[in-house]
Structures are given as structure tokens and as C-alpha cells.
N, C-alpha and C positions, 0 to 999 in steps of 0.2 A: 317667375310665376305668372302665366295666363291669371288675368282678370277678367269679369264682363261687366257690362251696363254703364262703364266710365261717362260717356256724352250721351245718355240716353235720353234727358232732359231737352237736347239741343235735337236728335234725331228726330225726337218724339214731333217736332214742330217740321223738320224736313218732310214726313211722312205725310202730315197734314198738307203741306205744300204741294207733295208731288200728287197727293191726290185729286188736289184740285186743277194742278195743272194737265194730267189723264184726262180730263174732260177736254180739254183742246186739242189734242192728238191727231194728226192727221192723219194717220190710218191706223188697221188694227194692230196692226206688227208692235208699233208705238206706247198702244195701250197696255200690251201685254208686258212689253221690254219694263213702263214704268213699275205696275206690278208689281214685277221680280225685285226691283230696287227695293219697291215697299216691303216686301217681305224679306228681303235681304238685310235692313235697317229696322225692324222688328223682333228680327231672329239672331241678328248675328250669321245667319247662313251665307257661307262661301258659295257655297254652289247656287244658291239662289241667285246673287249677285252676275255668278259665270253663265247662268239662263239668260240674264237680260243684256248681257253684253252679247251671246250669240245673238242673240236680237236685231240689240243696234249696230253689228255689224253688217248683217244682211239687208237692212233698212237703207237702201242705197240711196244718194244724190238727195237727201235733204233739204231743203230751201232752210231750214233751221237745224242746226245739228248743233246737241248737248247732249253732255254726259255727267255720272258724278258718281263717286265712291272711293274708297281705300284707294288710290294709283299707286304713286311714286315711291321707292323707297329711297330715293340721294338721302335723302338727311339722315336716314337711320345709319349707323356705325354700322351695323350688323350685317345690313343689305338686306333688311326682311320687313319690319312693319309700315306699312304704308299712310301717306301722308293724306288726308282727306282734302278732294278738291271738285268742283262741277265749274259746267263751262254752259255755254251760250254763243254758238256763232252765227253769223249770218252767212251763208254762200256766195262767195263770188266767182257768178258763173263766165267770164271771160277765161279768165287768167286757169280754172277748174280745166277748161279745155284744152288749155295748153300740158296741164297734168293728165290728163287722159292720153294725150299722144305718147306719154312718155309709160305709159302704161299699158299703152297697145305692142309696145317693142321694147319694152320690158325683157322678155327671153332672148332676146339679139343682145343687148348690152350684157345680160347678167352671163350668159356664155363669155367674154367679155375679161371678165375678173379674173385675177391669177391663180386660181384653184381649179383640179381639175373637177370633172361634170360629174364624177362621183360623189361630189362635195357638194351639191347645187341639188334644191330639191327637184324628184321628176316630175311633179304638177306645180307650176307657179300660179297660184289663186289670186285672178286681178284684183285689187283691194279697190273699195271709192279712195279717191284720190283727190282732194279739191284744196280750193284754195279758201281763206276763212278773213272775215271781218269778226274781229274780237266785240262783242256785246257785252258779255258778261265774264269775267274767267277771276274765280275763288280760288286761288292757291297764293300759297308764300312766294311762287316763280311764276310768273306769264312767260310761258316760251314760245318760239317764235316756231315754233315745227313741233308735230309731235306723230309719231305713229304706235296704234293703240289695239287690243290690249296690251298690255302688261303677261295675263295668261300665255304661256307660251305651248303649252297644248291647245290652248282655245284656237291662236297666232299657225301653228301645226296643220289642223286639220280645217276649221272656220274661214281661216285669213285675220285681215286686220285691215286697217283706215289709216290712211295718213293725211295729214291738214296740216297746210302751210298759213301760218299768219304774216306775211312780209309785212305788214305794216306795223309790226311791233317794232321789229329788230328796226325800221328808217324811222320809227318814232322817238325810241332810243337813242340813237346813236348819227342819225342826222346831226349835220355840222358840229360834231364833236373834233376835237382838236387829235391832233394825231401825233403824239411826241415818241423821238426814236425812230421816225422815218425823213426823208432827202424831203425838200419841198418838192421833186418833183413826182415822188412816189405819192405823199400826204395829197398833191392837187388828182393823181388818174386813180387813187383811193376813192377820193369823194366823190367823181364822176361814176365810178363803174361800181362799188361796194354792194348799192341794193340789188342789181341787177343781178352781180354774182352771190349775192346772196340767196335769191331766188333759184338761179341754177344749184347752189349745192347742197338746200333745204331740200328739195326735190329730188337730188339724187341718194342724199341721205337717206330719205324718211321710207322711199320707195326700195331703194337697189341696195339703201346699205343695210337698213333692219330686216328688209323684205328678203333679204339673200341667205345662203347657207344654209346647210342639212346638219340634223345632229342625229349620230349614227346612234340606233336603238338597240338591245338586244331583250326579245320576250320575254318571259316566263318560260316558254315550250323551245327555247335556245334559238329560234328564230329569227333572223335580223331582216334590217332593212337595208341593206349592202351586200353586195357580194364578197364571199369568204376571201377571193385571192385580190381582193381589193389592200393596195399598202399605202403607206403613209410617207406623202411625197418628202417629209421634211427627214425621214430617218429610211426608207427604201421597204423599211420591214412591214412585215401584216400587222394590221389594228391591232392592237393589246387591247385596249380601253375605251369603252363605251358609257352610253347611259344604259342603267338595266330598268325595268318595268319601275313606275312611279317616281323614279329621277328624274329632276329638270334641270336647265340651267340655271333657272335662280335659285334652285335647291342645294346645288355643288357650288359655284361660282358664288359663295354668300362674300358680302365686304366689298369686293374689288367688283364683282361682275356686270354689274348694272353703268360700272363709269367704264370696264374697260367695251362694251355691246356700243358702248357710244364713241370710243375713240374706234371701234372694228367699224361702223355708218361714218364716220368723218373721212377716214380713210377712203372707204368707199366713193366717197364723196366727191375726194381730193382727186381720185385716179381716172374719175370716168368723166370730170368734170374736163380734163384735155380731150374727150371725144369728139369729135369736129359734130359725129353724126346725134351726138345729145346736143349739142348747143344748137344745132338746125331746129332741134323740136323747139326752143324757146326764142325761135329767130334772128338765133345772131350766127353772123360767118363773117367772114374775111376779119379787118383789122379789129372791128367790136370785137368779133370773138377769142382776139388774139389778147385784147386789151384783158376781156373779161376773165382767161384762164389765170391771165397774171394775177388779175384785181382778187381771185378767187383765194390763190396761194398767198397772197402777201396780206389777204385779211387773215388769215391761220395761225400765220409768224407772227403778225403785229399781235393780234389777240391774246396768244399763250404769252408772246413777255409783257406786254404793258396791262394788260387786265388781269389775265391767269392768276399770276402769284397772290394777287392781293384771296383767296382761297385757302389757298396752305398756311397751317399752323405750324411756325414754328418750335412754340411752345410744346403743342400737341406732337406735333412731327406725324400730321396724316392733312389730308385733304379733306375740305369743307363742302365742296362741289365736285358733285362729278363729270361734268362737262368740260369743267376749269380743268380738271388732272386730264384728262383725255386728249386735250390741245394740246397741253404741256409735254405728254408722252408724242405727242405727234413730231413739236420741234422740236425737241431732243433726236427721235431717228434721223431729222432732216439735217440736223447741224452733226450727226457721226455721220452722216454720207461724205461728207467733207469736200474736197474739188472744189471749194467757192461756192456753194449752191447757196448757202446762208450763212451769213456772217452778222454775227452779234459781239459788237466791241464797247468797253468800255470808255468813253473819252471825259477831259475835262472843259470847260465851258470856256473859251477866250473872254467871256464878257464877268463873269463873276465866282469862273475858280471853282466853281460847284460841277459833283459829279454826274455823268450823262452818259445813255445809251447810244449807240446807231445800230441800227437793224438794216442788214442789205440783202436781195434776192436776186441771185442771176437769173434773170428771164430767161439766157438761150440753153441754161442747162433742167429746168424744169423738165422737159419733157423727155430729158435723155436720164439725167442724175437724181433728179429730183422722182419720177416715176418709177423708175426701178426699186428708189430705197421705198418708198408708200406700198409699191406690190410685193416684197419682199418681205417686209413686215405684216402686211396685211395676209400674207397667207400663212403666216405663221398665228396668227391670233383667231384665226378662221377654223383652221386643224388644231388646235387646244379648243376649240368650242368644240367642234363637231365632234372630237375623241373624247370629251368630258376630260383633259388632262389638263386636271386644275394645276399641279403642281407646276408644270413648264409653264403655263401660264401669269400666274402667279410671279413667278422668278423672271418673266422678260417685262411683266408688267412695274413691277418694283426697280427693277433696271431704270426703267425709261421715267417713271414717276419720281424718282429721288432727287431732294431738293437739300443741296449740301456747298458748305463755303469752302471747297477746296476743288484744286483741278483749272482749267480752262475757263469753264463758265459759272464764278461763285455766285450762285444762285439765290445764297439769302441775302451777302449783300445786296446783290444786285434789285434783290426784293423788295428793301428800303429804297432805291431809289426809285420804282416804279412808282413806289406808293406817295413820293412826294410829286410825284405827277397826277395823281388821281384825281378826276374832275366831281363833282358830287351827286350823287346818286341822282336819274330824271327819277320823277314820280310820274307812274301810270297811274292816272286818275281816271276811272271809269264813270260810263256812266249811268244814268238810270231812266226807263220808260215810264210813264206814266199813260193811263185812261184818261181822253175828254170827260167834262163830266158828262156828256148825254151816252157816253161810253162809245163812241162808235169809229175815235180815231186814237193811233198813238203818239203820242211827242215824245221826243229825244232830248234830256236836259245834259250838259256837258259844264264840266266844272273848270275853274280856272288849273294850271299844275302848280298847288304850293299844299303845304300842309293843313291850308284853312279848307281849300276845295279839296282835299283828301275827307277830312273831318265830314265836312257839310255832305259828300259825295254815300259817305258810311251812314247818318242821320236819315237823308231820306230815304236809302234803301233797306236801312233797317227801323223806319218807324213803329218806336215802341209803343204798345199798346197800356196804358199806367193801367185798365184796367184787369188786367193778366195778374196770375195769381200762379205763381213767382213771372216776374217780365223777361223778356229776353234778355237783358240786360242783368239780370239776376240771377240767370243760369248762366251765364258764360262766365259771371264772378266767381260761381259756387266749382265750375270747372278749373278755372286758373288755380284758384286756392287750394284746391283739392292735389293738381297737380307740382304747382313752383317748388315743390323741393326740390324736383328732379329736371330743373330750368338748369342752365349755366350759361 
């Protein structure tokens, strides 16, 4: 049962906010984008919301770029209600430039992919492309890449934005220990990781969302594909389409939104061996040989030793969909088999306790290792594009099951990851404040522990005791109202 008005208490102060923040608007595009938000958080109106993101998506090359509303749906089971979150970045225009390049040749790479050009839309809409210093970012997940909107008619006809934040992902995970790999994988890991991070953020965010057609069919039986167009995976003509007011996330509910992210990692993974993409981000000879490596062997590491700790196996589903997405990844990569990755169980000479190793043959990535990534990746491309959730669905389950029998017992092995888990970093944000003659601003930055989390919460949401109910009074009367439906 639809409900309204749940957080309209909490909105009702957003509204106030954004209004006074319209007043600093750099232009009028800006002013009007806020606007829509206010009447979008007023009304409830969806489409109000999808006006202001036409907005902000045309609102190119920002010196400041923020957004905020309904996005995400990972946490919902369903794959449909969306998670409230707004952002705040600063531009960083060096590294932005080097995103542009990759966006100028953009249509040379994405011909590129293992699908034929009937698969590939016939207008690629350059999207702003930039690289991001995190200021402010309100969600349960700071991610380190993200490409926006969500709407995927908006995504269709408008475009979209992609914004890389690398300095999340090296603030994380800088000199984090790396168990389950060779000392001399864990030392050219730490050298090359953010580097190749950056190359596959970018190819992700741009070539792997940015890519692939979803075949239409009108109202008036009109398509947008040609009739004797077939379907490279079965030889035969299209059977299945989306018809007028289907979307992907309409069809694809539950699995779709994690599997659109393992279809971008993919992506990711195959074009990150282009000599002529690692030139745009200036690496060749041995760097870029180092980096294709650093690139795959962060994938492999990532899905065994972080992934699991995601999966329920209580629940027997996934908690994260980015986490099941990597996880489907090495799974393809360990049935390609040849030695290309190998995950063994050992025990410890020094105390008898059970231990991973993870290995990647370097000289077969680009012969075995690329084949099985384009092989799969064009199968998960033509299930999008034909709307065939069902094949989709049944290769996605394939590769996502996480079971104690077979070759690689995965929930044991589960338990052992998780006694390696190092403990959560805290992103501690921080907050601006006005001189008092008001004419400059300061950056105040907290220590990482939970007291500079607290104090970090305190000053950005100073309460006002004289408020009638306080802010702090409605997000009670929120929680309360909600906790039964907590677990």
C-alpha cells in the first residue's frame, strides 16, 4: 500500500533550504533545476523532480555540482523505492580534462565492444564528464563513481553525467592490507590500485552505462531497429522487446540495477586492455601493462576478500549490488578456467588456521581472460536490449550463487574472508562555515574516529532549541513511526 507525507516534517525544512540556497545560483538554468526540486518535495510529483534533472543535466561543467532526491534503489529488495541522498562536489578541473578526452572518442571505443552496431545507440549524447572532490555527500554509501540519472528515458533521450570521485576509493582503502594475495602481487597492488582505479571508474561510468540500445516497439508497431535485425546469441529475429511505457527498471525489478552494474564493470574490465584508452589517461609501455594487471587483479581480490562479507547467508540474497556484480564477475572468470584465476584453499604453516590464495595469470588476461568478459558481456547486453528478463535472470542467478558444495565452497570460504576483515574506515565529512564579517569561507575537518563523526553531525546540523518541534524531534517522530519495519 502507497503511502504519503512519511518525512514531510524533514522535507518541509529541505524546501526551506533549497530556497535559500536559489538565491546563490549561478545561473538561471540552476535556479529553475532548484525550483522543480521544490515542487517535486512539496508535491510528491515525479515528474516535477524528472524537469529538474533535465535541468541539471544540461547545466554543463559546474564549478559546483550537486544534486538530491529519491536515486538509489540497491537497498530496496524489490529494486524500486528509492533511497534519499544529495551531494555537493567541487570540480576538479585537471584530471575533468583528461575525462573529456575520453569522451571525445567515446564512439571509437564503444564500436569497440562485443556487440553488434545494431546494439549501440545511433546518437551517443556526450554527457559532462568530470572528476569530483566530495564536500558534502548524504547517503548510507559514498561512492566513488557514479553516473546519473537513474531515469532511463530521461538517460535515452537528455543524456546523463558521470563524476568520478578517486579520492574516495584511495581514502578508503589506501594502505589497507591485502590478504590472499603473493607479496608480490599485494606490493604492484599498492603501487598501481588508484591509478587503475581511475582508468576503470571512467570507463565504467562513461562506456559502460553510457553504452547499449534498448529495442522499442510503439504504439503504431513501429520500432526502432530494423525488422530483419536478429539476435546474435540465438541467429533468429527479435521476439522481445520493450513495448510503449516499459523500462528497464520496470522489467529488470530485484536483480536489475546490480546486474546494469556488473553489464559497466564488464565494460570496464574489456576496454581497460585498450592501449588506445590508457594513452587518454597517459600511461603506455610498462605503467600500462602494469596498470591492465593492477586493474584485473583489483576485481578478483575485491569479489573474494570484501564481496562476500554482502551475502546473506541466512537470507540466501545479496545485501549489495555492486558486491553481487564483482562476485558474478569472478565466477565467469574462474569457468573460463586455463589457469587464468585460481582461488585455492590453504592451510597456514605457522598456526594451522585456514587461508586463501588468489592468483592471476597476467600472460592469459588478454587472450582468456577477455574473451570470457566479452562473452558474457554480450550476453547480458542482448537480455537488456530485448527486455529478456527471463534468460537474464537465469545467467544472473547462475553466476551470483553462493553455495558450500563443488570446487569453490563459497560460504565456507565466507567465514574465512570475514576473519580477515579489517574494520570499517569512517568517512568523516566535513563542514564550511561564514567568517563572521561573512566574506570568506573556512573548511573545518574532523578527526576519523567516532567522536569526529558525532561532533562532524553536531555542527552541520545545529539545532535550533528554539524550533517548535526541533530537528532533532522530527527525525525521532520519523524513526518511531517507521522501526517496526527496521531489521
Amino acid at each position: 500500500m502507497l503511502t504519503q507525507g512519511d518525512y514531510w516534517p524533514i522535507l518541509k525544512d529541505i524546501r526551506y533550504w533549497l530556497g535559500r540556497a536559489r538565491t546563490y545560483a549561478a545561473n538561471a538554468k540552476e535556479k529553475e533545476m532548484i525550483t522543480k526540486y521544490i515542487e517535486s518535495f512539496s508535491s510528491g510529483s515525479v515528474d516535477a523532480h524528472k524537469e529538474g534533472t533535465r535541468l541539471w543535466i544540461h547545466n554543463k561543467q559546474p564549478s559546483v555540482e550537486t544534486y538530491i532526491g529519491f536515486v538509489e534503489t540497491y537497498r530496496d529488495p524489490a529494486g524500486v523505492r528509492a533511497e534519499f541522498e544529495g551531494f555537493v562536489f567541487i570540480t576538479d578541473r585537471e584530471l575533468s580534462e583528461v575525462f573529456g578526452n575520453l569522451v571525445k572518442n567515446a564512439k571509437t571505443f564503444l564500436s569497440r565492444l562485443p556487440w553488434p552496431s545494431e546494439f549501440e545507440r545511433e546518437t551517443f549524447i556526450e554527457p559532462d564528464f568530470t572528476a569530483q572532490d566530495v564536500l558534502c555527500y548524504a547517503s548510507s554509501c559514498i561512492f566513488d563513481g557514479i553516473n546519473m540519472p537513474n531515469y532511463d528515458d530521461i538517460r535515452q533521450k537528455d543524456g546523463f553525467k558521470n563524476m568520478a570521485m578517486g579520492r574516495v576509493y584511495a581514502a578508503l582503502y589506501a594502505d589497507a592490507p591485502t590478504p590472499f594475495l603473493s607479496p608480490i602481487d599485494s606490493k604492484l597492488h599498492a603501487e598501481f590500485f588508484t591509478r587503475a582505479h581511475d582508468v576503470q571508474v571512467g570507463i565504467h561510468e562513461l562506456l559502460g552505462h553510457g553504452s547499449g540500445k534498448l529495442l522499442v516497439r510503439k504504439d503504431d508497431g513501429s520500432t526502432n531497429f530494423p525488422s530483419e535485425l536478429r539476435n546474435p546469441l540465438t541467429n533468429s529475429f527479435i521476439e522481445s522487446v520493450y513495448e510503449t511505457e516499459e523500462t528497464y527498471d520496470s522489467l529488470f525489478t530485484g536483480f536489475g540495477s546490480s546486474m546494469e552494474e556488473c553489464r559497466a564493470e564488464c565494460v570496464g574490465l574489456y576496454l581497460s586492455l585498450d592501449d588506445d584508452v590508457l594513452k587518454i589517461f597517459g600511461y603506455e609501455g610498462e605503467v600500462a601493462e602494469n596498470i591492465k594487471y593492477a586493474n584485473w587483479l583489483e576485481l578478483c581480490y575485491n569479489a573474494t576478500a570484501l564481496c562476500l562479507k554482502a551475502y546473506s547467508p541466512k537470507l540466501k540474497q545479496w545485501k549489495h549490488g555492486h558486491n553481487q556484480a564483482k562476485f558474478a564477475i569472478l565466477q565467469v572468470l574462474l569457468e573460463a578456467g586455463q589457469g587464468l584465476v585460481r582461488l585455492e584453499e590453504k592451510v597456514s604453516e605457522d598456526d594451522g588456521i585456514s587461508d586463501l590464495r588468489l592468483t592471476l595469470d597476467r600472460a592469459k588476461i588478454q587472450t582468456i581472460g577477455k574473451k570470457a568478459i566479452g562473452d558474457f558481456l554480450l550476453k547480458i547486453q542482448i537480455y537488456k536490449s530485448t527486455a529478456d528478463v527471463q534468460s537474464a535472470q537465469r545467467i544472473y542467478r547462475k553466476y551470483t550463487a553462493v553455495s558450500d558444495d563443488g570446487v569453490y565452497p563459497w560460504l565456507k570460504w565466507r567465514e574465512i574472508t570475514l576473519t580477515k576483515q579489517q574494520p570499517q574506515r569512517l568517512c568523516i565529512q566535513p563542514n564550511t562555515f561564514l567568517s563572521d564579517d561573512g566574506t570568506d569561507v573556512k573548511i573545518v575537518t574532523y578527526e576519523s574516529s567516532f567522536e569526529g563523526l558525532v561532533q562532524s553531525w553536531i555542527e552541520r546540523y545545529d539545532d535550533d532549541p528554539t524550533e517548535d518541534p526541533t530537528l532533532y524531534d522530527q527525525l525521532d517522530t520519523c524513526w518511531r513511526k517507521d522501526r517496526e519495519h527496521f531489521f
